[in-house]
C-alpha positions in Angstrom: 12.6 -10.9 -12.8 13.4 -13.2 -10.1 13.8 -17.1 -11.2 10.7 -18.6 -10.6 10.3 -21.8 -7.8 6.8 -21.6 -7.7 4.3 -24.6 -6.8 3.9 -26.2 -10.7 0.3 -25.4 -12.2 0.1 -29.4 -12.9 -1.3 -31.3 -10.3 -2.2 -34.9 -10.3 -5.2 -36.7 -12.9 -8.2 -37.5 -11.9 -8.7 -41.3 -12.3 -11.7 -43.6 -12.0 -11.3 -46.1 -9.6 -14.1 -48.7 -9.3 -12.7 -50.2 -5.9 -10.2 -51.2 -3.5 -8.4 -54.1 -2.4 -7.9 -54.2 1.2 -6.5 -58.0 1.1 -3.5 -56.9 -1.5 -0.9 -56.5 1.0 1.3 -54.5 -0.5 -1.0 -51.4 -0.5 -0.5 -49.3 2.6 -3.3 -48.0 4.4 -3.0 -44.4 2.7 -2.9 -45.5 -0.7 -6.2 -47.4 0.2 -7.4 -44.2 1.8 -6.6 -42.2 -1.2 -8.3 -44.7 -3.4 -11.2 -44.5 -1.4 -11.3 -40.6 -2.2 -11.3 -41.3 -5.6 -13.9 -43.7 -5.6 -16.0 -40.8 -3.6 -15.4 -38.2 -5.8 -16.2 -40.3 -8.6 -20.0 -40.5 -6.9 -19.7 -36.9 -6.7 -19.5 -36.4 -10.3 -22.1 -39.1 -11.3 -24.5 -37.4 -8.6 -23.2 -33.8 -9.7 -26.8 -32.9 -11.1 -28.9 -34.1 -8.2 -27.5 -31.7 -4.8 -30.0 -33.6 -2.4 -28.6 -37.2 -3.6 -25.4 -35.9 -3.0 -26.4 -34.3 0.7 -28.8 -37.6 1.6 -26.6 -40.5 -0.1 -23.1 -39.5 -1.1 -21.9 -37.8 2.0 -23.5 -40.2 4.7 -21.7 -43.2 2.8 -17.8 -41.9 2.6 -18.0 -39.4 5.7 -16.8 -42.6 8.0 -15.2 -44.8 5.2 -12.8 -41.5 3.7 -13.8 -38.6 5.3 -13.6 -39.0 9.1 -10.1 -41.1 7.9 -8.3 -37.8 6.6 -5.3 -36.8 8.6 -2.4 -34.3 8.2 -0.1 -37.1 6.8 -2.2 -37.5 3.9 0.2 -35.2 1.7 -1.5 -36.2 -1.2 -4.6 -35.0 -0.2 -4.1 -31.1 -0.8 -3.5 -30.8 -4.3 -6.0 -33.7 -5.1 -8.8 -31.7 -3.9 -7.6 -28.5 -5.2 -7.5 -30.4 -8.8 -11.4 -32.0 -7.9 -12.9 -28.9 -6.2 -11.2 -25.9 -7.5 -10.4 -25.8 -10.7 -13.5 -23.8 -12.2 -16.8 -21.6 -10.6 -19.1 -24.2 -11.7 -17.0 -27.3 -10.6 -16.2 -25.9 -7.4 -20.0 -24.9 -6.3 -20.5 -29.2 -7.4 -18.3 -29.7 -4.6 -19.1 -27.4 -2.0 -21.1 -30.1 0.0 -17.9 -31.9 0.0 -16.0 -29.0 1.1 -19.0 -28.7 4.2 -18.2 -31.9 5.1 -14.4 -31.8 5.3 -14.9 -28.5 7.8 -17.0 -30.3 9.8 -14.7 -33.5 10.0 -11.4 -32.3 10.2 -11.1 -28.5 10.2 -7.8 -28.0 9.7 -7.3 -29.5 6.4 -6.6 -26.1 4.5 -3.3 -25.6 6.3 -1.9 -29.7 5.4 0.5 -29.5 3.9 2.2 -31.7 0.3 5.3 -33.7 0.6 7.3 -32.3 -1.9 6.8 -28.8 -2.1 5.3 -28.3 1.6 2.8 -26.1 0.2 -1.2 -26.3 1.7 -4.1 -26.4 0.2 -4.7 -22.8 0.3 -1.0 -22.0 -1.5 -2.0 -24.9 -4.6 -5.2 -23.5 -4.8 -3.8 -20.0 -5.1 -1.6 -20.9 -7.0 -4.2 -22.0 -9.9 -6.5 -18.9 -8.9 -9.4 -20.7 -7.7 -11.0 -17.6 -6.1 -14.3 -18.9 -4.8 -12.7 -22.0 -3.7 -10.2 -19.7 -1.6 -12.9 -17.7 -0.4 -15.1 -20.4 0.5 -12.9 -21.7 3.1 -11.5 -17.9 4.3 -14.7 -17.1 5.2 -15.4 -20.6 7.2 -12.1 -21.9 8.5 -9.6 -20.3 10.5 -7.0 -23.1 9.3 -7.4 -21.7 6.0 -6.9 -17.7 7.0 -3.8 -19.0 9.2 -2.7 -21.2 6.2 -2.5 -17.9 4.2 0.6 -16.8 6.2 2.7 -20.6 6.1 5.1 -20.4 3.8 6.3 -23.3 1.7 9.6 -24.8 0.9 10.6 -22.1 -1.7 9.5 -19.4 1.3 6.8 -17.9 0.0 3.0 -17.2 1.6 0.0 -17.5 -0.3 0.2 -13.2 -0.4 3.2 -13.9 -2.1 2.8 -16.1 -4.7 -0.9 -14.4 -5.5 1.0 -11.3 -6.2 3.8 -12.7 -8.3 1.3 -14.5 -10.1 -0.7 -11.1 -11.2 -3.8 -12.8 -9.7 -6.9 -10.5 -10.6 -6.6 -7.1 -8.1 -10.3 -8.1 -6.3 -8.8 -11.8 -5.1 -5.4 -10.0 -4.3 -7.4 -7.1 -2.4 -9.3 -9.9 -0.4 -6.2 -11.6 1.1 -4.8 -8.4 2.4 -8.1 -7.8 4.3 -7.6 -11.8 5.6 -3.6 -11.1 6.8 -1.9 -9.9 9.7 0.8 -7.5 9.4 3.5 -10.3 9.7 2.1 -11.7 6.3 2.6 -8.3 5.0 6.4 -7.6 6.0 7.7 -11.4 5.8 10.6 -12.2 3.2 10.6 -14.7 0.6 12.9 -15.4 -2.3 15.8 -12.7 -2.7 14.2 -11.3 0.6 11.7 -9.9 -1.5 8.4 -8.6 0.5 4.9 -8.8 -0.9 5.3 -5.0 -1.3 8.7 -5.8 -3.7 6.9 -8.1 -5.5 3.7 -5.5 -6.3 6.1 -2.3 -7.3 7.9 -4.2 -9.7 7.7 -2.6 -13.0 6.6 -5.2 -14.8 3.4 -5.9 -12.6 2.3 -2.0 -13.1 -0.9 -3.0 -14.4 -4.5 -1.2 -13.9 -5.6 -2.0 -9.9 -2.0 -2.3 -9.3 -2.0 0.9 -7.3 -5.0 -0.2 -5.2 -3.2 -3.6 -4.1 0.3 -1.2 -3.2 -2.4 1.2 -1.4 -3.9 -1.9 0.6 -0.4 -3.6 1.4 0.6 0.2 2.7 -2.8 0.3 4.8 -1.9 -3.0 6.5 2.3 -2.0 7.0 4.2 0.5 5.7 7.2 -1.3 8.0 7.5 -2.6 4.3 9.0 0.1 2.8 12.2 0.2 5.0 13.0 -3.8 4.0 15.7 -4.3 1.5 15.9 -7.1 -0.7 18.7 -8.7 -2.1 19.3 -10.0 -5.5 22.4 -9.8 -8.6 22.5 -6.3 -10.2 22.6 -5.5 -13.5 25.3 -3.9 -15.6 23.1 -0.8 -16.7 22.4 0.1 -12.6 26.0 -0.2 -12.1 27.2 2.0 -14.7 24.1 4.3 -13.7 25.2 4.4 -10.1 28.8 3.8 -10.1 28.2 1.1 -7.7 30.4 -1.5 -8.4 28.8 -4.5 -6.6 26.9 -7.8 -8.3 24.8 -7.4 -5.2 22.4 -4.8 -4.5 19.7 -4.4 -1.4 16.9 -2.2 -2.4 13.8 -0.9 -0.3 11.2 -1.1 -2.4 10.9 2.5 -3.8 14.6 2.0 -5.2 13.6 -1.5 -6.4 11.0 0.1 -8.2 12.9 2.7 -9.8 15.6 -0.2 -10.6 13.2 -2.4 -12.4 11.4 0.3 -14.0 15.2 1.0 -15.3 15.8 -2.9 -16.6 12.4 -3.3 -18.5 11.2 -2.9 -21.4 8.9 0.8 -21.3 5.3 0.5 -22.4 3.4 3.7 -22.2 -0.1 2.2 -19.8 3.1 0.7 -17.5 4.7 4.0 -17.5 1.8 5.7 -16.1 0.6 3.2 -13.2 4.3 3.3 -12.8 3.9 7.2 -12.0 1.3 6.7 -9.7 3.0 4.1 -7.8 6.3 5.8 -7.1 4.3 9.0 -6.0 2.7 7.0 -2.9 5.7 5.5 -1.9 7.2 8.2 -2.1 4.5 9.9 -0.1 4.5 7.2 2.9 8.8 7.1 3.1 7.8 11.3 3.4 5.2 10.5 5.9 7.1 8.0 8.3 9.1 10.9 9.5 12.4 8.6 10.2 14.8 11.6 10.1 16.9 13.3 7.1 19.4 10.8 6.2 17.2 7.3 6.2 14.4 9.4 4.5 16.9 10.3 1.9 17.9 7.0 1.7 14.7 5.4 1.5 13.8 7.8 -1.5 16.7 8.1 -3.5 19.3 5.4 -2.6 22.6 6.1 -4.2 20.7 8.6 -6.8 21.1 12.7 -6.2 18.7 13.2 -3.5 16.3 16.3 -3.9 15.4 18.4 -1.3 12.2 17.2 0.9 12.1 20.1 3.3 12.2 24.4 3.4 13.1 25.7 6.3 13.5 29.4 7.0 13.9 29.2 11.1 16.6 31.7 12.0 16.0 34.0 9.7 14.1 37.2 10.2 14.1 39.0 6.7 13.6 37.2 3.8 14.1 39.5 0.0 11.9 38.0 -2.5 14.7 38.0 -4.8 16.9 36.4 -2.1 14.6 33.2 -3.0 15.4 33.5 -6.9 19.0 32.5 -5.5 17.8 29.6 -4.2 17.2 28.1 -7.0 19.5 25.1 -7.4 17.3 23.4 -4.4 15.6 20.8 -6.6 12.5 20.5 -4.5 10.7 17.2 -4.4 7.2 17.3 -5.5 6.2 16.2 -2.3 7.9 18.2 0.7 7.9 16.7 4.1 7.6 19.9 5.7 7.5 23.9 5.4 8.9 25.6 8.6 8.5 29.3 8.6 9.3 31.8 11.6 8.1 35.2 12.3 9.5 36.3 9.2 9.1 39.4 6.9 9.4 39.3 3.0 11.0 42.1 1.2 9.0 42.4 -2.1 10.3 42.7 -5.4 11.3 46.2 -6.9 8.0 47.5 -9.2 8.5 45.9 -12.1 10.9 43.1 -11.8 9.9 39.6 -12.2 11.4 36.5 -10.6 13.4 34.6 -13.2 11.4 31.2 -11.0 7.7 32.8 -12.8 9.4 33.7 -16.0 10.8 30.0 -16.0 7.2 28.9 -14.7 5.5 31.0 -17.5 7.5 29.4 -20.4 7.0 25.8 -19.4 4.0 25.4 -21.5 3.9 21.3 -20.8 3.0 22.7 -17.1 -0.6 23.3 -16.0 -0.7 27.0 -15.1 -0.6 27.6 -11.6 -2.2 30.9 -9.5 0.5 32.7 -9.6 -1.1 36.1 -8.8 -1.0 37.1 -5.6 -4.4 37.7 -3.0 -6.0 40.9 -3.1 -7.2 41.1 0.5 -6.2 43.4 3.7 -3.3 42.2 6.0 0.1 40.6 5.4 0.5 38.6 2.5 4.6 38.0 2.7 3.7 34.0 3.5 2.1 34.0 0.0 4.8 35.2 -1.8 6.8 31.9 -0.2 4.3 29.5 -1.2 3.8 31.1 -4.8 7.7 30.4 -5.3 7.3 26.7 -3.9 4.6 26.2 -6.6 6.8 27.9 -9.2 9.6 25.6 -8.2 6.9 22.8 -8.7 6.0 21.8 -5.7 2.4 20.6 -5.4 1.9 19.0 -1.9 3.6 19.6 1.8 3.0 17.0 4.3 3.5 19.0 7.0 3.5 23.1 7.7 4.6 25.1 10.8 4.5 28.7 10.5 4.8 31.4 13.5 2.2 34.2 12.5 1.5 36.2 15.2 4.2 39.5 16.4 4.9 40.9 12.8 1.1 41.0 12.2 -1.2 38.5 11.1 -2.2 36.7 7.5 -5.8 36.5 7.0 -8.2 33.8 6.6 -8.3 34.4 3.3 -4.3 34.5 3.2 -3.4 31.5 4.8 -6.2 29.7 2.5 -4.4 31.1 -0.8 -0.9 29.8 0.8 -1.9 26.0 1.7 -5.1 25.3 -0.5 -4.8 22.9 -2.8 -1.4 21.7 -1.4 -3.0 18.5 0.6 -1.6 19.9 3.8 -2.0 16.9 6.3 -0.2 18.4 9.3 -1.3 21.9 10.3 0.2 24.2 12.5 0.3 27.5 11.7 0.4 30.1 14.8 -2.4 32.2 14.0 -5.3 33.3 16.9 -8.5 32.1 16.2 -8.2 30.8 13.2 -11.9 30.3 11.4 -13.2 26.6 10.7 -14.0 27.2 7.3 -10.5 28.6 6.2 -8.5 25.3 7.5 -11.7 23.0 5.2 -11.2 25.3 2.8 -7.1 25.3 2.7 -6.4 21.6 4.0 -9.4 19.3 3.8 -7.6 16.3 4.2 -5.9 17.4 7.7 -4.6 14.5 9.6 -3.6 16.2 12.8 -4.2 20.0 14.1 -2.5 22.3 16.2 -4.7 25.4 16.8 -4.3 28.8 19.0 -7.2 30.5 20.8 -7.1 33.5 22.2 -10.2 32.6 24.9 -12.9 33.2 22.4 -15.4 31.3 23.3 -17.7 31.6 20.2 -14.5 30.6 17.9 -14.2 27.9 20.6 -17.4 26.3 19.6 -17.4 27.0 16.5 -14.5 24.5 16.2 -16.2 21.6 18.8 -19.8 22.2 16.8 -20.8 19.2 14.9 -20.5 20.9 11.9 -17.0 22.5 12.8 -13.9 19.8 13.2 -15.6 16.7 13.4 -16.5 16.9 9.7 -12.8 17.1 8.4 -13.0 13.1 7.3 -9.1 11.8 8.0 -8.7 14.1 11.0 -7.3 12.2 13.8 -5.6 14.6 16.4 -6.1 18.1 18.0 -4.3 20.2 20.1 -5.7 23.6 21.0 -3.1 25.7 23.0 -5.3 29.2 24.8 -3.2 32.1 24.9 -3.0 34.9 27.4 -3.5 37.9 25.3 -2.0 41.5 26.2 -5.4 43.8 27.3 -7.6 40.6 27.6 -9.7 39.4 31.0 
């Protein structure tokens, strides 16, 4: 993993300071300010026990002598309050009238900054995890939501250095909802985004894929950011790339640090998860064949992300058995089908794909057995190969069904369910509400055909008809003159 320039967990003693002398020269005015703070906390902690004390005595007597004093330039003041504040549950609710009066006296204190490190009081204190402290002033100061984005001399945001940390998922979850999309996509170290930093093998931990779900939610710009860092010798020789320097989306970095770490079976399997989603937002972004490959596969064989019949107008079934060394993606981006008409198999014959499908025990059996039901069912054969070939999702799905004859309900249904179709538009009159909740219930955008029927019409605009499909977004409904109608 990257070398480490991170803010140092010590930060400075507290010290009991029974006074100051304002008539010793050589003390400057901010040493004499930062004694007074002392002196003030030190009340704090002898009046810890009694709040209203603290609310009617302690805060009244330093708010003009220390208080009302505190300016930008005091660098020392960030970490010293972290240290007096922060550092436990229980110390940090003894201090939250202190924290009341800071807001109210100078606001902007969470985004000062230290001298050395030029790091606020939001990046020390996430740096030594003090949640409720953090929350505290997120939820009161705009300083201290701003201050999440600052980066400090080592160029790193307070997003950053919670995730290279491994701060517990729920704090790391919280600051996503605080930042802007900037936060999300800004460099650090090694050019490394927030998103680098979460996919990183060695951070593949349980809530791990929610924080990579919530960075994607606020930008998934991220994935197309390389980093840049020294390679190993191993990704090299894997690659045959000959360069110390690699630049890596994250996907690839992924994959890469997966490849340089140490395997431990609960990593391996968050590790799973994680790669599937990225892989399913670089599908999703739609950026073209060659940057999508790119983005998924890097210098590695690329698989194939799409099936595409168009121009065809006769398909054999056993024409697809010849097909097989496409090594499909899980995930395909899309499924493009024309008017098309599949030649079944002889009686009889089996395609060497479902043999192979039946003698991969390791594999959950699929339905492979073909719909019983009137109409055309030549789609179904296409889609039963796909899931023999081991695909289990397609993104998107354009199908012309309407000269040759058309699929039924029940068809179509067999073809896409279970497939989490999220871009329908299969060319099909009047097709019924319940097949597409049936066959894609997580349908982000809809193309439909209507013949003019006004009941299938409604049935779609009810408010039990499209509006209850929970992640749709778009519709377009194209009416079609049909031959013999009024």
């Amino acid at each position: 993993m990257p070398a480490d320039h991170s803010i140092p967990d010590e930060q400075p003693q507290e010290t009991d300071v029974q006074g100051s002398d304002s008539s010793d020269d050589s003390v400057s005015e901010e040493d004499l300010l930062e004694r007074d703070f002392e002196k003030m906390v030190n009340a704090f902690r002898k009046s810890s026990k009694d709040i209203l004390k603290v609310k009617s005595e302690v805060i009244p007597e330093f708010r003009k002598k220390v208080i009302q004093k505190l300016k930008s330039r005091c660098t020392w003041f960030p970490a010293k309050l972290v240290k007096t504040a922060g550092s436990s549950v229980k110390k940090f609710e003894k201090y939250r009238p202190l924290l009341e009066a800071l807001l109210e006296e100078c606001p902007d204190f969470p985004a000062w900054k230290d001298e050395e490190y030029e790091a606020t009081t939001m990046h020390i204190a996430m740096r030594s995890a003090e949640e409720g402290f953090i929350r505290f002033l997120c939820e009161r100061s705009p300083a201290a939501v701003g201050a999440l984005s600052m980066m400090t001399k080592y160029q790193k945001n307070c997003l950053y250095i919670a995730i290279e940390a491994s701060r517990e998922t729920e704090l790391i979850q919280y600051l996503i909802t605080c930042v802007d999309r900037g936060t999300v996509d800004s460099v650090g170290q090694e050019m490394n985004t927030p998103l680098h930093l979460a996919v990183h093998y060695d951070r593949c931990r349980n809530g791990q894929l929610q924080i990579v779900e919530g960075l994607l939610q606020v930008s998934v710009n991220s994935l197309q950011k390389e980093n840049e860092f020294k390679s190993s010798h191993n990704y090299r020789t894997l690659t045959g790339n000959g360069l110390d320097t690699l630049r890596l989306a994250p996907l690839q970095y992924h994959i890469y640090s997966r490849q340089n770490s140490k395997a431990s079976a609960e990593k391996d399997k968050v590790a799973d998860e994680i790669a599937a989603l990225l892989r399913m937002h670089c599908l999703r972004l739609n950026l073209g064949r060659e940057k999508t490959l790119s983005l998924l596969y890097g210098e590695l064989q690329p698989k194939a992300i799409t099936f595409d019949l168009w121009g065809y107008e006769t398909v054999r079934e056993e024409d697809l058995d010849m097909l097989s060394y496409l090594d499909f993606e899980t995930v395909l981006q899309a499924v493009v089908l024309p008017e098309l008409k599949v030649i079944p198999l002889p009686p009889g014959q089996v395609m060497q794909s479902e043999l192979s499908n039946q003698l991969d025990s390791s594999e959950e059996k699929k339905p492979l057995r073909l719909p019983e039901c009137p109409g055309r069912t030549d789609y179904c054969r296409i889609f039963r190969w796909l899931r023999m070939r081991k695909v289990d999702k397609i993104l998107r799905v354009s199908v012309q069904d309407r000269v040759l004859g058309s699929h039924s309900d029940e068809s179509i249904e067999w073809c896409l369910g279970n497939m989490g179709v999220e871009i329908w538009d299969w060319n099909r009159l009047d097709i019924c509400f319940t097949t597409i909740k049936a066959a894609a219930p997580l349908v982000r955008k809809l193309t439909l055909y209507s013949s003019g029927n006004n009941a299938v019409l409604r049935s779609w605009a009810d408010e039990n008809g499209l509006c209850t499909l929970p992640d749709l977004r778009e519709v377009h409904v194209e009416v079609l003159q049909v031959s013999g109608a009024s």
